[in-house]
Every structure is written in structure tokens, then in C-alpha cells.
MOPAC internal coordinates of N, CA, C and O (Angstrom, degrees):
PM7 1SCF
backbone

  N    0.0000 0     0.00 0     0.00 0    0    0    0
  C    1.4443 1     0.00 0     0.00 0    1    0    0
  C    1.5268 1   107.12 1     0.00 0    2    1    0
  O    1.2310 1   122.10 1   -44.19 1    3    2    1
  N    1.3760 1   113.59 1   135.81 1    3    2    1
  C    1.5618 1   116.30 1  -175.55 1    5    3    2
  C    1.4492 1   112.05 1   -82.43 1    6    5    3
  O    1.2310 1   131.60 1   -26.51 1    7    6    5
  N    1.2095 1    95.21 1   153.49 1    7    6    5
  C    1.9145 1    97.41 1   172.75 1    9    7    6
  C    1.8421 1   122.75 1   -44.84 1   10    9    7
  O    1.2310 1   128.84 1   152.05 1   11   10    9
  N    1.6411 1   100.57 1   -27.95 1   11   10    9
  C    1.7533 1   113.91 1   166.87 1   13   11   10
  C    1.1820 1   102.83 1   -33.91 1   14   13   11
  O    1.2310 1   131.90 1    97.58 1   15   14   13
  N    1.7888 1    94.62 1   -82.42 1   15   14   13
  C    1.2398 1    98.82 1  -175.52 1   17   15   14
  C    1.1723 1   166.67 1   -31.94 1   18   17   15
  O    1.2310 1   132.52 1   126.06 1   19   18   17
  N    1.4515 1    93.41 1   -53.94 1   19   18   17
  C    1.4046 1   129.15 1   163.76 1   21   19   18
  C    1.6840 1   119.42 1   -46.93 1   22   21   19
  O    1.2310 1   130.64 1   142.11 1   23   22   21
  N    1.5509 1    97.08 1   -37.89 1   23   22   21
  C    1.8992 1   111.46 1   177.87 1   25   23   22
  C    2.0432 1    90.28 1   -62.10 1   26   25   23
  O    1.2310 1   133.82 1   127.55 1   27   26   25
  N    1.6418 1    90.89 1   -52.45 1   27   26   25
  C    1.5808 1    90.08 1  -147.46 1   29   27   26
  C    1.7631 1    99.82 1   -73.63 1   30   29   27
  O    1.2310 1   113.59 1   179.44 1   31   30   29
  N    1.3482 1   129.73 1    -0.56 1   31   30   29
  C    1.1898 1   124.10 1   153.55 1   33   31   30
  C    1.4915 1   127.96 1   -53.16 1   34   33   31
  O    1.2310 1   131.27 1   129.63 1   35   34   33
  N    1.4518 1    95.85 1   -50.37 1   35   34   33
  C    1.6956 1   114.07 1  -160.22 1   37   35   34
  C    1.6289 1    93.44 1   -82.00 1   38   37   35
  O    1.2310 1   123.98 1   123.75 1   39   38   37
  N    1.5904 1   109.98 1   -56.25 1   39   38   37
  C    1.5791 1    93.58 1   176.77 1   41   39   38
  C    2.0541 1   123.19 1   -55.53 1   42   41   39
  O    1.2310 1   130.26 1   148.81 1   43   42   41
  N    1.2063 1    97.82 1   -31.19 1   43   42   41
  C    1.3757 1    87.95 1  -169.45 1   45   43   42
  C    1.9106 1    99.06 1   -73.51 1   46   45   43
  O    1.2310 1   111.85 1   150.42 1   47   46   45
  N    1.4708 1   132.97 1   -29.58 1   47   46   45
  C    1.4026 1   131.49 1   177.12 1   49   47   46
  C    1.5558 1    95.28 1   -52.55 1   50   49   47
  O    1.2310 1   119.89 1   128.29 1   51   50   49
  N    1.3962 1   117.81 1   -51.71 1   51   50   49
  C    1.1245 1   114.67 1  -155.62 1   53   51   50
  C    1.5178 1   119.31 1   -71.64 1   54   53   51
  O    1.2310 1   125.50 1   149.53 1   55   54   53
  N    0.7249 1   107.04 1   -30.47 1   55   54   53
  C    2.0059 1   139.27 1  -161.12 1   57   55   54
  C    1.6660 1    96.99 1   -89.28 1   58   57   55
  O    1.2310 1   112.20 1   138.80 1   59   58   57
  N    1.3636 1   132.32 1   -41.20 1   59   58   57
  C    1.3251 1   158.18 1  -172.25 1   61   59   58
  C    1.9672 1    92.32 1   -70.48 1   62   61   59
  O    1.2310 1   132.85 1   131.74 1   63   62   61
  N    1.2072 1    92.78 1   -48.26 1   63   62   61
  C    1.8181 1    88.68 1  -151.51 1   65   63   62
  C    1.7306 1   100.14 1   -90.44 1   66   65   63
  O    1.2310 1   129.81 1   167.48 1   67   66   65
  N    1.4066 1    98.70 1   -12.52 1   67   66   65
  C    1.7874 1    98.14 1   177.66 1   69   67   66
  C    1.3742 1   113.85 1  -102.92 1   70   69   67
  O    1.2310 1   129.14 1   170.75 1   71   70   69
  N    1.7726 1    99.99 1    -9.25 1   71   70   69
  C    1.7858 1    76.67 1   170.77 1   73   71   70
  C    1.2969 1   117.64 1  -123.92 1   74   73   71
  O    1.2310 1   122.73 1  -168.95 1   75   74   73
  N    1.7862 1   112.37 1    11.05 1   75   74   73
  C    1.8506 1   108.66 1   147.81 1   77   75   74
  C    1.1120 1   120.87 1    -8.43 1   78   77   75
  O    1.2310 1   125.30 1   107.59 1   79   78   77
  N    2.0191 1   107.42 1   -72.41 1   79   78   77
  C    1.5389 1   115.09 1  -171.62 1   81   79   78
  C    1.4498 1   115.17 1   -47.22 1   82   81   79
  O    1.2310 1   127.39 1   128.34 1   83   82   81
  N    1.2643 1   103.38 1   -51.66 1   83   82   81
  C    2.0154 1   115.00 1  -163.94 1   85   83   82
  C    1.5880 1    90.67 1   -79.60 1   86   85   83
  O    1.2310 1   103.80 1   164.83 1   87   86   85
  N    1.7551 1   147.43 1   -15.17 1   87   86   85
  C    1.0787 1   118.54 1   156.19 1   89   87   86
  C    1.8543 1   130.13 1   -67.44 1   90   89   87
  O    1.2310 1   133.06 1   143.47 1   91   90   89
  N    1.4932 1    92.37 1   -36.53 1   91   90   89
  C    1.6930 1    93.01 1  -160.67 1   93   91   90
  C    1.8544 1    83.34 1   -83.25 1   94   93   91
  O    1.2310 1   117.16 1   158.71 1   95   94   93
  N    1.3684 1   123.01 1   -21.29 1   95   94   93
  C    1.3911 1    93.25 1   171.44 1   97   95   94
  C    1.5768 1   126.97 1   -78.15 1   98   97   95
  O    1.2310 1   126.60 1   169.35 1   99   98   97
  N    0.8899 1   104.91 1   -10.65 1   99   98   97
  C    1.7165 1   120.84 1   179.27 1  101   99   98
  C    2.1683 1   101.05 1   -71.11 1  102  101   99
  O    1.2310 1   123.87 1   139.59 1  103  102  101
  N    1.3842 1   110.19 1   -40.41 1  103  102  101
  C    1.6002 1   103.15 1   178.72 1  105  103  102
  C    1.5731 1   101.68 1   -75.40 1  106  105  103
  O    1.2310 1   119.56 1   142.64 1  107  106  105
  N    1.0046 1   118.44 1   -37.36 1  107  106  105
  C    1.9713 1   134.45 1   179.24 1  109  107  106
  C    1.2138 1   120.90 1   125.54 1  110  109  107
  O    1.2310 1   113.30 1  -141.59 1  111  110  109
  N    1.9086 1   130.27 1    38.41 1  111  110  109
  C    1.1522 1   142.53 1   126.08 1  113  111  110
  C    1.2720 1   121.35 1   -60.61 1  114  113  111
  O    1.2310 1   135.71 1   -99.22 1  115  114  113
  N    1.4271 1    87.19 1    80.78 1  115  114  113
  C    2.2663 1    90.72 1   179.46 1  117  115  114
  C    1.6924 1   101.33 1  -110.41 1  118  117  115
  O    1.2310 1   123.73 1    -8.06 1  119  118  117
  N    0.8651 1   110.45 1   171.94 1  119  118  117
  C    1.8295 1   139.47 1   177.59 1  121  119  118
  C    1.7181 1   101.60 1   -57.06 1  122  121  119
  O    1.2310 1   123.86 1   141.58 1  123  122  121
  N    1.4717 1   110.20 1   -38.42 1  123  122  121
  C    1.4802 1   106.79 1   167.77 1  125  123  122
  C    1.6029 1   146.51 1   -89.16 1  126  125  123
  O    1.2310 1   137.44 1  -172.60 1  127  126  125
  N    1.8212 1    83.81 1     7.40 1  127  126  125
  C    1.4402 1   107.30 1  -174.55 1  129  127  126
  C    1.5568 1   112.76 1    98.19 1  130  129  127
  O    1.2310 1   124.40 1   -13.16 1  131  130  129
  N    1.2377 1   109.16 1   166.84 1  131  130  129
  C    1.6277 1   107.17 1  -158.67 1  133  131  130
  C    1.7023 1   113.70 1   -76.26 1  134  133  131
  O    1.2310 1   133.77 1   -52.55 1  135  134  133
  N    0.9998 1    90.98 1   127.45 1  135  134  133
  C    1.8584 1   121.28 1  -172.82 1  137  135  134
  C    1.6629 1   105.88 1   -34.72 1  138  137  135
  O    1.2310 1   110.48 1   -49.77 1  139  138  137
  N    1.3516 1   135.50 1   130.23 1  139  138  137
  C    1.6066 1   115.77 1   165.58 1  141  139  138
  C    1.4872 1   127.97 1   -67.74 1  142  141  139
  O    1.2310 1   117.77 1   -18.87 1  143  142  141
  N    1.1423 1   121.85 1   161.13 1  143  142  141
  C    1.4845 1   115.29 1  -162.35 1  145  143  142
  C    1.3683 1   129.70 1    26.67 1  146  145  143
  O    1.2310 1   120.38 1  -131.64 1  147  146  145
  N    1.5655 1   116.88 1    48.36 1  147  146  145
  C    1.4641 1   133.04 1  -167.91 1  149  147  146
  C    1.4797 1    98.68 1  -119.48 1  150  149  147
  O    1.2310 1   117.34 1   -39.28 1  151  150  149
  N    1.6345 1   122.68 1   140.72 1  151  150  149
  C    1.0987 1   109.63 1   165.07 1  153  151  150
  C    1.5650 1   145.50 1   -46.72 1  154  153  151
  O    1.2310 1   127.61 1   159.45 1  155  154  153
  N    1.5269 1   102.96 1   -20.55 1  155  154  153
  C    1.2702 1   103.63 1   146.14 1  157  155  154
  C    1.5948 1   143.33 1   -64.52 1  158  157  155
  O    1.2310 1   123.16 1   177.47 1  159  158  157
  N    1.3885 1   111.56 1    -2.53 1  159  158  157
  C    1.0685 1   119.23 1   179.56 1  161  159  158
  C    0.9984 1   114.16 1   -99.06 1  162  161  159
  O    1.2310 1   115.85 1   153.07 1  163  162  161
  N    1.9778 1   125.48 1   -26.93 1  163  162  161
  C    1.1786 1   118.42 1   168.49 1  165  163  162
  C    1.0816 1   119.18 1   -97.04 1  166  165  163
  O    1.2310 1   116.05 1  -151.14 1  167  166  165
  N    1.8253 1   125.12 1    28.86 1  167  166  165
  C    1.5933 1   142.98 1   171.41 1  169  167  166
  C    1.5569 1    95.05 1   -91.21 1  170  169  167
  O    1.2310 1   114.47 1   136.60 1  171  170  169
  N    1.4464 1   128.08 1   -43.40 1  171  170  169
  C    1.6761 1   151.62 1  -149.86 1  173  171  170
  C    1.9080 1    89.53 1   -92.31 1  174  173  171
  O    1.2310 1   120.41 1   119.21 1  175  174  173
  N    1.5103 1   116.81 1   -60.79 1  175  174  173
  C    1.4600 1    92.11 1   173.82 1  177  175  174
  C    1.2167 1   118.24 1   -89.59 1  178  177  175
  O    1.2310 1   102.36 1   175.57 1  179  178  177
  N    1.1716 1   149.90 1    -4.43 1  179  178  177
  C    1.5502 1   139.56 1   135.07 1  181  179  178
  C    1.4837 1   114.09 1   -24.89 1  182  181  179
  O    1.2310 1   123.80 1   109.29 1  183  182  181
  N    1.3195 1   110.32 1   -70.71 1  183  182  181
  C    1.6838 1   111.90 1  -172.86 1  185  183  182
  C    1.5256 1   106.19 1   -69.21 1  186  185  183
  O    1.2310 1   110.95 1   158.42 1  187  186  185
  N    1.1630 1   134.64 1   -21.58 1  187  186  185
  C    1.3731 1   133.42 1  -176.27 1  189  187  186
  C    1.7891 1   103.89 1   -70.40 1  190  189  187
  O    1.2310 1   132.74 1   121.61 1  191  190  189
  N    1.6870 1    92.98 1   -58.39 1  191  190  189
  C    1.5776 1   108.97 1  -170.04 1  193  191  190
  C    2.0119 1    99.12 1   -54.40 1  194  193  191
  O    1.2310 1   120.82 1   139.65 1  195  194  193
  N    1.5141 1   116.04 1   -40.35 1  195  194  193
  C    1.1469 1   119.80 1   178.42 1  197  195  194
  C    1.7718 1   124.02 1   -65.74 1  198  197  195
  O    1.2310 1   127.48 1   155.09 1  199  198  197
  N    1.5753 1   103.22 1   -24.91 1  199  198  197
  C    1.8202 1   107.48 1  -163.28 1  201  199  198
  C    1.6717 1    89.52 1  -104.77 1  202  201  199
  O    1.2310 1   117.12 1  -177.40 1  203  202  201
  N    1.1012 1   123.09 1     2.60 1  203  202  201
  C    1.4908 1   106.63 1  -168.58 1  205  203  202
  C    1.7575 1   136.32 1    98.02 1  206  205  203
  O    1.2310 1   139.10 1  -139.77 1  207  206  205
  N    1.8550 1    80.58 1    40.23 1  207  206  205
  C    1.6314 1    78.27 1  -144.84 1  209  207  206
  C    1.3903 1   158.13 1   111.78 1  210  209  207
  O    1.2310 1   129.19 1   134.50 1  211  210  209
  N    1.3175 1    99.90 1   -45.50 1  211  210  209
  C    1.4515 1   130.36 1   146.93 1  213  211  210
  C    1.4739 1   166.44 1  -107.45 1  214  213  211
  O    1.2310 1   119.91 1   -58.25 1  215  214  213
  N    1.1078 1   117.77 1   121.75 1  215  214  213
  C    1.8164 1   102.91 1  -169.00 1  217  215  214
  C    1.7054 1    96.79 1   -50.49 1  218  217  215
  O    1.2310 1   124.39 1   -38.23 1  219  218  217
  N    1.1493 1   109.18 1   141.77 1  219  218  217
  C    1.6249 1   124.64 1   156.40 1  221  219  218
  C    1.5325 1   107.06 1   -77.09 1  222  221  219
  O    1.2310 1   128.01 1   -29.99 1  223  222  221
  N    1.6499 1   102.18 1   150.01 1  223  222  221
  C    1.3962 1    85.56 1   173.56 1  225  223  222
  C    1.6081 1   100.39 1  -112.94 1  226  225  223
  O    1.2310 1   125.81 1   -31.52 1  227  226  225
  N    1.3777 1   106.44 1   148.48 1  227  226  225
  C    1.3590 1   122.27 1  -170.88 1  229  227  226
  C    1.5686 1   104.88 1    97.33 1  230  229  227
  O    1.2310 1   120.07 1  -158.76 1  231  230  229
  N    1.4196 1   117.47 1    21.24 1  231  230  229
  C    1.5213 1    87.83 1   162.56 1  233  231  230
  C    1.6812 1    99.18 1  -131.39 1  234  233  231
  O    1.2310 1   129.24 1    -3.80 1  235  234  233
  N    1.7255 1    99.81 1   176.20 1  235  234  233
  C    1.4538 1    86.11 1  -172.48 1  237  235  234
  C    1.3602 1   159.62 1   -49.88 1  238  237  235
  O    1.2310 1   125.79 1   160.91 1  239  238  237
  N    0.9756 1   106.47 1   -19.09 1  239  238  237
  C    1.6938 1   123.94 1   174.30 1  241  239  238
  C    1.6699 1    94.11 1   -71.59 1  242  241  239
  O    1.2310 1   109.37 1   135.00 1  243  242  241
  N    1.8233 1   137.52 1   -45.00 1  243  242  241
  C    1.4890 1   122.28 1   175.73 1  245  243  242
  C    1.2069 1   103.84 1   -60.67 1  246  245  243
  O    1.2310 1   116.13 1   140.52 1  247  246  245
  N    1.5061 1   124.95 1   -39.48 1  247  246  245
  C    1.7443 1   105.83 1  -157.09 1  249  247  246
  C    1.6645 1    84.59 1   -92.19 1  250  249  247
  O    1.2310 1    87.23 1  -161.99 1  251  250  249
  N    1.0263 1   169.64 1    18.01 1  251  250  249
  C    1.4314 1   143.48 1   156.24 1  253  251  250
  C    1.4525 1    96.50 1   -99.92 1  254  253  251
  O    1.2310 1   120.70 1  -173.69 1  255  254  253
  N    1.1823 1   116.28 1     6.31 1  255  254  253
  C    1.7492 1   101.43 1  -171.54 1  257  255  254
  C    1.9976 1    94.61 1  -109.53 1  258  257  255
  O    1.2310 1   127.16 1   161.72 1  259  258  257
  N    1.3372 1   103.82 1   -18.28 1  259  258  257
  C    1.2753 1   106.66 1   176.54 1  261  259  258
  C    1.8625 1   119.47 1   -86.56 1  262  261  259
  O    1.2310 1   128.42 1   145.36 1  263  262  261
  N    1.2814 1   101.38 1   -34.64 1  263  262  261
  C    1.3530 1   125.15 1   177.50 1  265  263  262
  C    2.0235 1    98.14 1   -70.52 1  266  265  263
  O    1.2310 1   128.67 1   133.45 1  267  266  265
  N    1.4265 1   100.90 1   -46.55 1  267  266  265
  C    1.8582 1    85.07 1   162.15 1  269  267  266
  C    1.5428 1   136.37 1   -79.48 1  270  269  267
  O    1.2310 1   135.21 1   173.21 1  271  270  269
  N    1.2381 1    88.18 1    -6.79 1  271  270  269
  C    1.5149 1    86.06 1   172.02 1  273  271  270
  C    1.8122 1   118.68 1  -117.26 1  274  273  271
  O    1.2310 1   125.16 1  -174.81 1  275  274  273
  N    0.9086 1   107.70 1     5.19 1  275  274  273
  C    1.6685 1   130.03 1   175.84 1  277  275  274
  C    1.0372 1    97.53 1  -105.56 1  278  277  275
  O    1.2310 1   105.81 1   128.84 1  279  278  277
  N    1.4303 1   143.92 1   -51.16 1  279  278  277
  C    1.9884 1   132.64 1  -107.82 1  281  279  278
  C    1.1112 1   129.68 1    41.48 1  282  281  279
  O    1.2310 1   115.91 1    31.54 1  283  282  281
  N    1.2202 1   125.38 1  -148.46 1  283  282  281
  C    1.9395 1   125.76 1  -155.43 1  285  283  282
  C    1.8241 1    78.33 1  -117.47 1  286  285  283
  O    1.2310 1   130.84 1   -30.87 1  287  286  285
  N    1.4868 1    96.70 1   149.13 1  287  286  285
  C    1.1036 1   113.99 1   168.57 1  289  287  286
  C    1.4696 1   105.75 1  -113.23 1  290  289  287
  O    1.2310 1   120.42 1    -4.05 1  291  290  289
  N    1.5750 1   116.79 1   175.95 1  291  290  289
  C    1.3526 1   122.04 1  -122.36 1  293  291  290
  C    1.8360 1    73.41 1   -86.16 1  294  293  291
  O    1.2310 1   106.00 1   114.50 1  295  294  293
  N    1.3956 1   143.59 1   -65.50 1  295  294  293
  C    1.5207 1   117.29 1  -175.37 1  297  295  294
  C    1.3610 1   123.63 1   -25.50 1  298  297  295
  O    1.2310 1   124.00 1   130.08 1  299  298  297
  N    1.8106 1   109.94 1   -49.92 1  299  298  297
  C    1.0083 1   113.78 1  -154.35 1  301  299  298
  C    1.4200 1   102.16 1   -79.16 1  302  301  299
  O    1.2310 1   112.45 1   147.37 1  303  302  301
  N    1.3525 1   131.86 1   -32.63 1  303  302  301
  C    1.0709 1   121.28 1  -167.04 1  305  303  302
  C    1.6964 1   113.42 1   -74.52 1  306  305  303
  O    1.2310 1   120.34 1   156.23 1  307  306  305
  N    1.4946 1   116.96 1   -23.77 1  307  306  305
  C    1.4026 1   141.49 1   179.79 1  309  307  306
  C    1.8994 1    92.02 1   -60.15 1  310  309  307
  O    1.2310 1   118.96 1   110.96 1  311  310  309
  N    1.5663 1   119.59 1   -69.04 1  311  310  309
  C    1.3228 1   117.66 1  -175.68 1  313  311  310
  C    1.6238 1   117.41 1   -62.71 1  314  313  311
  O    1.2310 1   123.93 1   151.94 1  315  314  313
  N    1.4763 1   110.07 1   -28.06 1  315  314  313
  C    1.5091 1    92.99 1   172.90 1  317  315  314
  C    1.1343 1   119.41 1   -96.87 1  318  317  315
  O    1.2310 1   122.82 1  -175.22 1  319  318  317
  N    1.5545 1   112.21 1     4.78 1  319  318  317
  C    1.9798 1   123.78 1   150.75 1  321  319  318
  C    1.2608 1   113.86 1   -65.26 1  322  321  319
  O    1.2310 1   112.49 1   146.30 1  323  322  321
  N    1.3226 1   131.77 1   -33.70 1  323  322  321
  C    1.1394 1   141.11 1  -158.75 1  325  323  322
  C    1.5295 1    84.36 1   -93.07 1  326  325  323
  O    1.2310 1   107.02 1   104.82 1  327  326  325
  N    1.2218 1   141.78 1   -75.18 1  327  326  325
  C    1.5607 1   143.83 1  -132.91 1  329  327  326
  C    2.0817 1    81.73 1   -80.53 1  330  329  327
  O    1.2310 1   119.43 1   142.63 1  331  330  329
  N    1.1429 1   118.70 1   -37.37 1  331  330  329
  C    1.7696 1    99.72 1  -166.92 1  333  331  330
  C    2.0399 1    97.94 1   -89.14 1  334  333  331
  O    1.2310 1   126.25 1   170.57 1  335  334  333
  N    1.3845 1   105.58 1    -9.43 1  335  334  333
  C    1.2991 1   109.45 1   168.84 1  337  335  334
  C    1.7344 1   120.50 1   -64.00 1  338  337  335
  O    1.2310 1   130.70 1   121.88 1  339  338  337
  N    1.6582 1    96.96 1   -58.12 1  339  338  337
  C    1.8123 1   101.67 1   179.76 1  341  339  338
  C    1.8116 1   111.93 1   -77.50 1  342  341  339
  O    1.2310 1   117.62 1   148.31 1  343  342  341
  N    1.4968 1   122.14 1   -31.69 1  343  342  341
  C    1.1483 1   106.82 1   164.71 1  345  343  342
  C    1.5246 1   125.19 1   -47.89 1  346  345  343
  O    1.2310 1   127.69 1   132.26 1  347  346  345
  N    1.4775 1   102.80 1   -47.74 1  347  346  345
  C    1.7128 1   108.21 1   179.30 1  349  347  346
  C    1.1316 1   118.54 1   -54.67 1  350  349  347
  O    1.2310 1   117.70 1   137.03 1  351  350  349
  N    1.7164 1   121.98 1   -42.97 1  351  350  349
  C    1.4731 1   115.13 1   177.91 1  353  351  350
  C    1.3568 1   104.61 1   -87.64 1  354  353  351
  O    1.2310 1   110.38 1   149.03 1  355  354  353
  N    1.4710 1   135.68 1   -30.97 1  355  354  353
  C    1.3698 1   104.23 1   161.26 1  357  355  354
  C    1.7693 1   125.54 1   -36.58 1  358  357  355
  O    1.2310 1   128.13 1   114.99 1  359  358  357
  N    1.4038 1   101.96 1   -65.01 1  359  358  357
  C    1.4632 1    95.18 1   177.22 1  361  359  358
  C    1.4720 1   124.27 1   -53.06 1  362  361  359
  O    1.2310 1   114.50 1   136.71 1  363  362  361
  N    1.3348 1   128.03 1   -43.29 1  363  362  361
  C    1.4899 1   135.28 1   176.60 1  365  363  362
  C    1.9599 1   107.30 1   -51.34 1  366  365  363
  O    1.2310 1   130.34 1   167.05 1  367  366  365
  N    1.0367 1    97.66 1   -12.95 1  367  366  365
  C    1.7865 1   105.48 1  -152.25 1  369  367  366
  C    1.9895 1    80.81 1  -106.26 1  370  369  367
  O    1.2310 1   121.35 1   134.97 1  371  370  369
  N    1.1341 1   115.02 1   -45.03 1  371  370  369
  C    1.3918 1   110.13 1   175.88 1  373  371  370
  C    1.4802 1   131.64 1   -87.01 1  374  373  371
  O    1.2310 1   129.54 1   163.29 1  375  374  373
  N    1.4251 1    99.21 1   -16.71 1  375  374  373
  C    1.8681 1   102.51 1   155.51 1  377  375  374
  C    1.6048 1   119.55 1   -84.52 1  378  377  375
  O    1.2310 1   120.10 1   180.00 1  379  378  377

């Protein structure tokens, strides 16, 4: 693996795991709970209108709403190091 690469590994792990937060808060998974008229809100009444009313817990709309108001915990932050890690050297490896 070339020295390219190797940058565009570490930057993309790195770059991957700091901007989780600033993505899911950008749809309206924030730290204060989900944003009004944010696409997260019409992810939250979809699954509500779908479960009966209610968010389920364990499905996606709980874990991105927990992951915005927590952050990534130490797996998660390892797998979405890993997933912005191999995209980057894929691409570095194909330019």
C-alpha cells in the first residue's frame, strides 16, 4: 500500500467518525432530540404511523435518535472508522 493511500485511509477513518454527529444532526438527530419538520421527524412519524403509534425500540429511527443524542459508541465508532477508512483507500487506490 502506497504512502497515498495510507494518508487517504487514516483521513477518511478520521473524517468518517467526526462527521457522523454533524450528519445525523443535519437530517434532525440532534443531542436535543429530533428537530421539528426535519427529516427525521418524518422518519419518527412514518415508523410510529407504521408500529401502531409507536417508535419500536431497536429500530432505526431509536438507534439514530440515540446515537444523536449520545454519539457513536466505541463499536460503532470503530465500524464507521472502518467503512470511511476502506472507501477512502478504495478511492486513493483508484486515482
Amino acid at each position: 500500500m502506497g504512502l497515498l493511500t495510507c494518508i487517504a485511509v487514516a483521513a477518511g477513518a478520521t473524517g468518517s467518525v467526526a462527521l457522523a454527529p454533524v450528519a445525523l444532526g443535519a437530517i434532525g438527530f440532534t443531542s436535543a432530540g429530533i428537530a421539528v419538520s426535519s427529516y427525521a421527524a418524518s422518519m419518527m412519524s412514518a415508523a410510529a404511523v407504521a408500529n401502531g403509534g409507536g417508535v419500536a425500540a431497536g429500530s432505526l429511527v431509536a438507534i439514530l435518535q440515540s446515537v444523536g443524542m449520545a454519539g457513536l459508541s466505541g463499536p460503532a465508532s470503530a465500524a464507521v472508522a472502518g467503512a470511511g477508512g476502506t472507501v477512502a483507500g478504495i478511492i486513493a487506490a483508484l486515482v
